[in-house]
N, C-alpha and C positions, 0 to 999 in steps of 0.2 A: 782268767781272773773272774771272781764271782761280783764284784764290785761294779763293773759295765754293763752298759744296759742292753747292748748285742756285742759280736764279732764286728759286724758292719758298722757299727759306732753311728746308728741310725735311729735318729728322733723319733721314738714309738708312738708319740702322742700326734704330730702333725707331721707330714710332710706335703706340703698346699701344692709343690711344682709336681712332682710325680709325674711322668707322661709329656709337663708338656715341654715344646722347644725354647733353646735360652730363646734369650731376648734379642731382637734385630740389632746388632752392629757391638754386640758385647763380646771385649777381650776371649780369646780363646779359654785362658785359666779361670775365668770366671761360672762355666758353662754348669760346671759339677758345686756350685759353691750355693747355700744355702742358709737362710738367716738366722735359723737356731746356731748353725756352727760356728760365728763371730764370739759368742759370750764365751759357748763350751772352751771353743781352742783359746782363747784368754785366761777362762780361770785354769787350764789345765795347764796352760804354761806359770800361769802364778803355781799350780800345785806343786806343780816338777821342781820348781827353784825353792819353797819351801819344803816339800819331801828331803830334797837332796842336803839342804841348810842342814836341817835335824838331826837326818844321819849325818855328817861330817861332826855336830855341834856332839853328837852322843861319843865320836870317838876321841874326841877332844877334850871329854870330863863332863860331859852334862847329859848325859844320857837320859833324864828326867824331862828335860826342857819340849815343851809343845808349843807351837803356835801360837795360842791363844796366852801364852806366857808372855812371848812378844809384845804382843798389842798390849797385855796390859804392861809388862816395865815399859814404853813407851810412854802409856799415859800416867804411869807414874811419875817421868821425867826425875832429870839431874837434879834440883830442887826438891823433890816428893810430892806427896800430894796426899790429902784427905779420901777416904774410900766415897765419899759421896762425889767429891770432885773425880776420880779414877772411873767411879760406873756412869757418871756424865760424859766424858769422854769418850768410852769405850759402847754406850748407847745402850747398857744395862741398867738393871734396877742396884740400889747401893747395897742391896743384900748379896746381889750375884756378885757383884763385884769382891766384897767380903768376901765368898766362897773363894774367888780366885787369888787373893790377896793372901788370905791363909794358906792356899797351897804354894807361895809362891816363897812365906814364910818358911813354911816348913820343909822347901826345898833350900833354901836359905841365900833365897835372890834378893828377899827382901826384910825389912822389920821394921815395927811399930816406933813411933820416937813420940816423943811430947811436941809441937806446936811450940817455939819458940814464943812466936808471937800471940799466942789465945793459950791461958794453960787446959780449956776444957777439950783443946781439938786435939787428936790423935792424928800423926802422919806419918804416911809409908813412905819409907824411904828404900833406893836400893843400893846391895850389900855389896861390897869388894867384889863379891863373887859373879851377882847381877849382874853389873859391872862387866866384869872378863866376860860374861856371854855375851851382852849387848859385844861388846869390842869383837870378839871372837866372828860373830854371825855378820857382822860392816866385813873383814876382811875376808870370810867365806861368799859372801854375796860379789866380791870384788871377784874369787876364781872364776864363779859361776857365770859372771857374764863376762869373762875374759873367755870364758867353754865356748860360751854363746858367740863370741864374736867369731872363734875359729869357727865353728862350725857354719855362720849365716855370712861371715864377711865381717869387717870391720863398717864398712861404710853402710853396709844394708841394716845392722846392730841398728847405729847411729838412727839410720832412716827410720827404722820403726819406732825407735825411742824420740823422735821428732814426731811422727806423724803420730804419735798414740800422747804429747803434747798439743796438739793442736784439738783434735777430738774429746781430750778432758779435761772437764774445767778447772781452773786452780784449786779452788777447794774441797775437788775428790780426794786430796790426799786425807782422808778420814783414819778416823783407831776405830771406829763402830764396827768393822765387819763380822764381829760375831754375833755381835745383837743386830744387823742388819739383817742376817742368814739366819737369825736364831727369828726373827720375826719381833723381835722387840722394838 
């Protein structure tokens, strides 16, 4: 893969232990483990489950659909929502958000409505179609971690999905991550 940053999947930039011995009285599995590889092997398990989503979602009928399409029909929500309110959520600027909004249009997840209640405001609402993905990608996220359970255990599943609650606080469940990642 020309994408990795070695074969050895090794932080080019530091590695501070190099040389020397673990530390006195640490678990055996602990010895080879390292604190850049906490974040990596998280977001590459987030990657894995939305790689895998996209392809299933593309052979499903949406072959169009990315990521960042996600986050934003979320923050569009059932309801809709104004593109200044969608790039607030999403931790963009309301131009980006635009940008993403019209593609999202002209893939036809979502469309422009009039503001019931303000006739000046324009709201994105999403389509039937939206719709059938959001639903589609809930009940492909259900295989995915039913894979996950075969493969880790049902109970150790559980256990990381407990213990990855207790380490993050209620209101990490954010829609910002691409303007987090984007640096905005």
């Amino acid at each position: 893969m020309d994408n990795v940053v070695d074969e050895k999947k090794v932080n080019q930039v530091v590695d501070s232990r190099k040389g020397e011995p673990p530390e006195k009285g640490a678990p055996p599995e602990s010895d080879d483990a390292r604190g850049y590889e906490l974040p990596l092997l998280l977001f590459a398990g987030f990657r894995t489950l939305i790689d895998r989503l996209h392809a299933e979602l593309a052979r499903q009928g949406h072959p169009d659909a990315r990521p960042a399409h996600g986050f934003a029909m979320q923050a569009i929500g059932v309801r809709g929502a104004s593109a200044s309110d969608v790039g607030r959520r999403l931790g963009v600027s309301k131009q980006a958000a635009g940008k993403t909004i019209d593609r999202l249009i002209a893939l036809g997840y979502a469309e422009r409505t009039d503001d019931p209640a303000d006739a000046r405001r324009k709201l994105v609402r999403l389509t039937p179609h939206g719709i059938d993905m959001l639903r589609r990608s809930a009940a492909i996220f259900e295989e995915l971690r039913t894979e996950w359970a075969s493969a880790l255990g049902a109970r150790r599943l559980r256990a990381l999905e407990s213990d990855l609650r207790t380490v993050v606080p209620p209101d990490a469940f954010r829609l910002d991550a691409a303007g987090w990642l984007g640096g905005s």
